[in-house]
C-alpha positions as CSV (number, residue, x, y, z in Angstrom):
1,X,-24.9,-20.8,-0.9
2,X,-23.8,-19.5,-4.5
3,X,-20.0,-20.2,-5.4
4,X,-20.5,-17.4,-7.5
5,X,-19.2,-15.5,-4.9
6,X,-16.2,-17.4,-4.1
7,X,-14.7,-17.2,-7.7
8,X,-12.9,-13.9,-7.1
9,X,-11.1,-15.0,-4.0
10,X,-9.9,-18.2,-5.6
11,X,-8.8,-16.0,-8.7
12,X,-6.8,-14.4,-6.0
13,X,-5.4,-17.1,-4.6
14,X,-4.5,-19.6,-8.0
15,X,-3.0,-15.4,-9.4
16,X,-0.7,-15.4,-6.2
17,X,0.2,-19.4,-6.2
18,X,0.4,-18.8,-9.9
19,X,3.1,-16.1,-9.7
20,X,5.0,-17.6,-7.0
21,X,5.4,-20.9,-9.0
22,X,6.8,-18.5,-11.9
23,X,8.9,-16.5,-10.4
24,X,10.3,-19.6,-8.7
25,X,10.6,-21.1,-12.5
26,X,12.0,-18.3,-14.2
27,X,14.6,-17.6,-11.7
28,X,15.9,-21.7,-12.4
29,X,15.7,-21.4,-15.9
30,X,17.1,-18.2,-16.4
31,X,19.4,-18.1,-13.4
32,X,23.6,-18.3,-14.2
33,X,25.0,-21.5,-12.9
34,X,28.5,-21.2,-11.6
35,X,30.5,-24.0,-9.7
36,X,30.6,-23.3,-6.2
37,X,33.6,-21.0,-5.6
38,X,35.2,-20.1,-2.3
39,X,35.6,-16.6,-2.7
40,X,32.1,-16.5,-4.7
41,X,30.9,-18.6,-1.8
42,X,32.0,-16.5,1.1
43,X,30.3,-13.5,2.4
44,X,30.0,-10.3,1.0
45,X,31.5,-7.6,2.9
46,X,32.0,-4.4,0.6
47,X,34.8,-5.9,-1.3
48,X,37.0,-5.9,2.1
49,X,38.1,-9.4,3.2
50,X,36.6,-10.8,6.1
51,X,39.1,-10.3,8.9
52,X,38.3,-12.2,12.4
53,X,35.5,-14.4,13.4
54,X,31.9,-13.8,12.0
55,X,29.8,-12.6,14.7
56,X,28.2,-15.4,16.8
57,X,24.7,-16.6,17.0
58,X,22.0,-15.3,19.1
59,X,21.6,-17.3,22.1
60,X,17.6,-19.0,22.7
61,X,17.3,-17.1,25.1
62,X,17.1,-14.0,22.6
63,X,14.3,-15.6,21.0
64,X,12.4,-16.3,24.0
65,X,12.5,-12.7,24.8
66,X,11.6,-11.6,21.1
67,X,8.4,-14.0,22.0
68,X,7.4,-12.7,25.0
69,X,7.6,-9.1,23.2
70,X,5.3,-10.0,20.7
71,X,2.9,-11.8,23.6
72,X,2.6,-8.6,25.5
73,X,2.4,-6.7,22.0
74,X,-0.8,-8.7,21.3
75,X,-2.0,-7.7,25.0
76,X,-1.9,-4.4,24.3
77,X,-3.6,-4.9,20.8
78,X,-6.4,-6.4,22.5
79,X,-6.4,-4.3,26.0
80,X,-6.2,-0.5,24.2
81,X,-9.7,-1.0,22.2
82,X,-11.1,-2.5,24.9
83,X,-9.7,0.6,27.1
84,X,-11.1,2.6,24.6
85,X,-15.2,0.9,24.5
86,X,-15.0,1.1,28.1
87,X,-17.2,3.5,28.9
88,X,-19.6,2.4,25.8
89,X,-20.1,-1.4,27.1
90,X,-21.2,-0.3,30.4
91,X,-23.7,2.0,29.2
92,X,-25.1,-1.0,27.0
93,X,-25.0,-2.9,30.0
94,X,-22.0,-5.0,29.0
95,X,-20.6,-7.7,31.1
96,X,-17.0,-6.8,30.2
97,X,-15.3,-7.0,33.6
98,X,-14.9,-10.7,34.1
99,X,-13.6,-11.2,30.7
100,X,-11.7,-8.8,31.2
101,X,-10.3,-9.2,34.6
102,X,-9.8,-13.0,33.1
103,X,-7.8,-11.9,30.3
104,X,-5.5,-9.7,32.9
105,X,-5.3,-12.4,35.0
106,X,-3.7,-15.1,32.7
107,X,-1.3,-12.8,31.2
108,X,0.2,-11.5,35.1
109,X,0.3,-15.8,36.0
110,X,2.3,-16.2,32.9
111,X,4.5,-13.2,33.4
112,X,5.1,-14.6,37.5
113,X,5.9,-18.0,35.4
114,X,8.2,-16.2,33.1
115,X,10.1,-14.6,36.0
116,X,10.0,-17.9,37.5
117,X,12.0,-19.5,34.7
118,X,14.1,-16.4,34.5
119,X,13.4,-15.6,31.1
120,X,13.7,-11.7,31.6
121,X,17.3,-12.4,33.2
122,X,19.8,-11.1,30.8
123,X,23.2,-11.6,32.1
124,X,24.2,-13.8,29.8
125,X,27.7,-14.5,29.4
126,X,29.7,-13.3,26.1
127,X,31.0,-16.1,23.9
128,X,33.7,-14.0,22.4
């Protein structure tokens, strides 16, 4: 195989690492060093002190539903082209529907497993 043909992609790749590395470099060297500061240190808020408590962290339970959002997003990037080429794989004589009825099937056993661990439950008490 020719490496001739690889030269542009690792031009792109040392161009990016290269950059990174001196933006990174530039930003040490020419940043302004200041001793940390409580006021400087504290969050910004519009030039308005901070009055109360910040507001708290999201709970795991949050993340776990972020994740299953993006699971079922990725379903439905795989599911809507295959919706869509239907009709074309059968006239090519296709075997599409085992696949197909696989790839339904292990997405409903995790979504019985998800409501089994009551990840879609949302009453989640407020910490404040």
């Amino acid at each position: 195989m020719d490496s001739s043909a690889y030269i542009s992609v690792i031009l792109q790749v040392l161009v990016a690492v290269g950059m990174g590395v001196a933006i990174v470099a530039a930003s040490h060297i020419f940043g302004q060093r200041a001793a940390p500061n409580k006021v400087k240190d504290s969050a910004y808020e519009c030039g308005i002190v901070p009055i109360g408590k910040p507001h708290p962290r999201f709970g795991a339970r949050f993340y776990m539903v972020a994740m299953l959002f993006v699971v079922f997003d990725i379903e439905m990037v795989f599911m809507l082209p295959l919706v869509l080429a239907y009709n074309d794989l059968l006239i090519q004589h296709a075997p599409i529907l085992l696949p197909t009825l696989f790839f339904v099937a292990v997405m409903i056993v995790g979504t019985l497993y998800e409501i089994k661990k009551d990840a879609f439950n949302w009453n989640i008490p407020r910490s404040n």
